[in-house]
VEXVEX-368538 format. One line per 8 residues: number of its first residue (from 1); their letters; for each residue x, y, z of C-alpha. Coordinates in Angstrom, 2 decimals. Layout:
# residues N
NUM) a) X/Y/Z ~ ...;
This chain:
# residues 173
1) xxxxxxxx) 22.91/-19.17/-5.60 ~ 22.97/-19.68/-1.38 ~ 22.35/-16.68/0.27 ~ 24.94/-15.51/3.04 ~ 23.32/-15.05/6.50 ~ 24.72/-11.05/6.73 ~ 22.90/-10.93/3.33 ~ 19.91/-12.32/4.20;
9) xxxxxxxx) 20.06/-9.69/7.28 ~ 20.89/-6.95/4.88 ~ 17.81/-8.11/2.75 ~ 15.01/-8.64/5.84 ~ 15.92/-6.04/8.14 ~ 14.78/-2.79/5.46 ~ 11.68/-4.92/5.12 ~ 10.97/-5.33/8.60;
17) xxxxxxxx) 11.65/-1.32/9.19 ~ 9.45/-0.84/6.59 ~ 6.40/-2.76/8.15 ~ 6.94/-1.19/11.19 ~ 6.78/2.11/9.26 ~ 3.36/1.07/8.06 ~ 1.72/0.01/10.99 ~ 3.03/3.34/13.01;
25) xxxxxxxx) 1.41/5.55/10.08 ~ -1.74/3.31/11.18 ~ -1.47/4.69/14.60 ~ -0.57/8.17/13.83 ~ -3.75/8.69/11.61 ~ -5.79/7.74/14.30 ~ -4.27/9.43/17.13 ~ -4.25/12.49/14.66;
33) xxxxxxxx) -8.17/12.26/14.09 ~ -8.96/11.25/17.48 ~ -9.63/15.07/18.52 ~ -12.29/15.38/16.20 ~ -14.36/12.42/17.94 ~ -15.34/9.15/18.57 ~ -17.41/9.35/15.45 ~ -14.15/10.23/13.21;
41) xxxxxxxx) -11.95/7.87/15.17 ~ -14.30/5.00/14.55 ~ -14.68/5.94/10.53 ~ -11.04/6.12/10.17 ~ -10.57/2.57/11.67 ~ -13.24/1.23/9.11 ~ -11.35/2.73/6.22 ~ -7.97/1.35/7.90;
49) xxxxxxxx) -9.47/-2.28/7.90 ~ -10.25/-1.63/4.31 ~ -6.92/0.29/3.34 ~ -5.03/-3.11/5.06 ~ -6.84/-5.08/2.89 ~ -6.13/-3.30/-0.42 ~ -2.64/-2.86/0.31 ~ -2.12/-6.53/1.03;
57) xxxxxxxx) -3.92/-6.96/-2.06 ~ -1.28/-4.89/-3.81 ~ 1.44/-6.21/-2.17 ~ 0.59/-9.67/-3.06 ~ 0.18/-8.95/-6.85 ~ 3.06/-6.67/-7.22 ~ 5.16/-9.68/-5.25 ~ 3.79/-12.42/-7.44;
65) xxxxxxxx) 5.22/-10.00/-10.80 ~ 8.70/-9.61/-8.93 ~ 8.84/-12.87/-8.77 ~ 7.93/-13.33/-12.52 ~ 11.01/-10.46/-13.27 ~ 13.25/-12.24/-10.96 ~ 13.07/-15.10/-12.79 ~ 13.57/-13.47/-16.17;
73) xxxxxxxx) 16.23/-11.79/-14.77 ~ 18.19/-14.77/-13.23 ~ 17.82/-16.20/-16.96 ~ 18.88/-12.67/-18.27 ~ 16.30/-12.17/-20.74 ~ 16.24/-8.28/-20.28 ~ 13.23/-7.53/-22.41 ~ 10.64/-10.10/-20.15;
81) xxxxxxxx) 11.96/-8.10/-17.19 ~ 11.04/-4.35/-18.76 ~ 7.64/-6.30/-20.04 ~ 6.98/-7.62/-16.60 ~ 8.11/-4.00/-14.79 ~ 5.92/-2.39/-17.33 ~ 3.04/-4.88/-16.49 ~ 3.34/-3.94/-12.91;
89) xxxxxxxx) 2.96/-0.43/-13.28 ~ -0.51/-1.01/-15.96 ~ -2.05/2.19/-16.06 ~ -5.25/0.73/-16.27 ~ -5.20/-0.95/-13.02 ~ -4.73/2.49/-11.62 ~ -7.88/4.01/-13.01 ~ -9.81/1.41/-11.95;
97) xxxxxxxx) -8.44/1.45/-8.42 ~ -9.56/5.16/-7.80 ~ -12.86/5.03/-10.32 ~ -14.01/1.93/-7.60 ~ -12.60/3.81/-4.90 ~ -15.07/6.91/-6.15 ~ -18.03/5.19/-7.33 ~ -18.32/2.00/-5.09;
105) xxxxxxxx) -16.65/3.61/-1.81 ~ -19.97/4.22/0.17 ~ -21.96/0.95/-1.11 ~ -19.08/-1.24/-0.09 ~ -18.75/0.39/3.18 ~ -22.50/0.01/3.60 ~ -22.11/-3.60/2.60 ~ -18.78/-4.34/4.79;
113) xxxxxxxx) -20.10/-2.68/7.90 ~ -24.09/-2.45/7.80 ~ -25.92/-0.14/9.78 ~ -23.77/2.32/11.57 ~ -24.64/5.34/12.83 ~ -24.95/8.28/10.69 ~ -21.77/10.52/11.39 ~ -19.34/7.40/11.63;
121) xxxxxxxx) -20.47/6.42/8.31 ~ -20.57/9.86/6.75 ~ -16.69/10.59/8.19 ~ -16.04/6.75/6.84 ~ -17.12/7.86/3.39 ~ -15.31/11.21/3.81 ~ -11.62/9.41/5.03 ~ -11.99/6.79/2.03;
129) xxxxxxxx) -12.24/9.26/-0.38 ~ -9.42/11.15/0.89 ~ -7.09/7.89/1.36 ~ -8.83/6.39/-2.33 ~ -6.89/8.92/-4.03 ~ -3.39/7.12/-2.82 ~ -4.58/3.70/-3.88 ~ -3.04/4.29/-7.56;
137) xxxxxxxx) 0.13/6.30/-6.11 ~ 0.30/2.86/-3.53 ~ -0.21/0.73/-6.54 ~ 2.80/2.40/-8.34 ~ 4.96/2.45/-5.13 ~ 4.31/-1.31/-4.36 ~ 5.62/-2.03/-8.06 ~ 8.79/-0.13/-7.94;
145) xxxxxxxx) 9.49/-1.63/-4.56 ~ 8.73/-5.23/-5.73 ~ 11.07/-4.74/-8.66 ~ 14.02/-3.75/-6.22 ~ 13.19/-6.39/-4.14 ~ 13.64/-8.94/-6.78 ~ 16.91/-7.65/-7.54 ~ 18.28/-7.58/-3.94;
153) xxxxxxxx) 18.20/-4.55/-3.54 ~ 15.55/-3.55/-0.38 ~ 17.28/-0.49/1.11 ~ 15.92/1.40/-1.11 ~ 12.07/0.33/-0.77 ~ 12.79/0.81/2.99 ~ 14.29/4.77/2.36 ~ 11.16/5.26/-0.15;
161) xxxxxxxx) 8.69/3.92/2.59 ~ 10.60/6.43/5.35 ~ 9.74/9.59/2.64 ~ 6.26/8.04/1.29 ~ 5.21/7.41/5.22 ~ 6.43/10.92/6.65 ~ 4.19/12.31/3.45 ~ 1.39/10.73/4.62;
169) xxxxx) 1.50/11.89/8.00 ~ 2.15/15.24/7.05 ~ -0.67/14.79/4.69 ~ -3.29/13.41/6.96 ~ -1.84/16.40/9.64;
């Protein structure tokens, strides 16, 4: 099936709203923290660089199974697509997300970024912790969104990202 110009527009344009959503909740966490210091400013941008990374992580496997359901759907086999959706949304996956986020958050910090001082590290470790216990949440929000995707449908990850984004600023407020 050829996709119309106005619906590839109706398609892209939620999904470039909702990157632009992302990176502004980027900017509003720091310009949030940046009257607590320069050593709270400069942990929160070492947990951003991480939190970019992990959510491009996400996105990439949660695209890779909507593509998978997309294809099950276009042949309509119904149950692959509630396997794959189920798949996407493993439990598991979750635990482990926020158990490494826990146990492993200030050794890979140490490891990423080395020796830096004291109190950037020590608000570093305090801001992952905080932000590790979205990872799983994130995880479960890329999924849902994926799915939709795959079926057209990417007004509605761009409405969720508009509520999910305004929690997190309010949140980090």
């Amino acid at each position: 099936m050829m996709y119309t110009n106005k619906q590839l527009l109706q398609l892209t344009l939620p999904l470039f709203a909702e990157q632009f959503l992302i990176v502004f909740v980027g900017v509003a966490d720091t310009f949030m923290v940046s009257y607590a210091g320069e050593a709270a400013v400069s942990g929160v941008a070492l947990v951003d660089t991480i939190s970019f990374l992990i959510t491009a992580v996400l996105g990439a496997l949660c695209t890779g199974g909507a593509v998978v359901a997309s294809q099950y759907l276009g042949s309509g086999d119904r149950q692959k697509v509630a396997l794959t959706g189920r798949l996407l949304l493993g439990g598991a996956l979750l635990i482990v997300i926020l158990a490494g986020v826990e146990l492993l958050g200030a050794p890979a910090l140490r490891l990423i970024f080395g020796n830096v001082e004291a109190d950037v590290m020590q608000s570093a470790r305090d801001y992952f912790r905080i932000v590790g216990f979205s990872y799983p949440f994130l995880a479960v929000y890329s999924a849902i969104t994926a799915l939709y995707r795959s079926q057209g449908n990417s007004m509605i990850s761009m409405v969720s990202s508009l509520v999910v984004n305004l929690i997190n600023v309010a949140g980090n407020f």
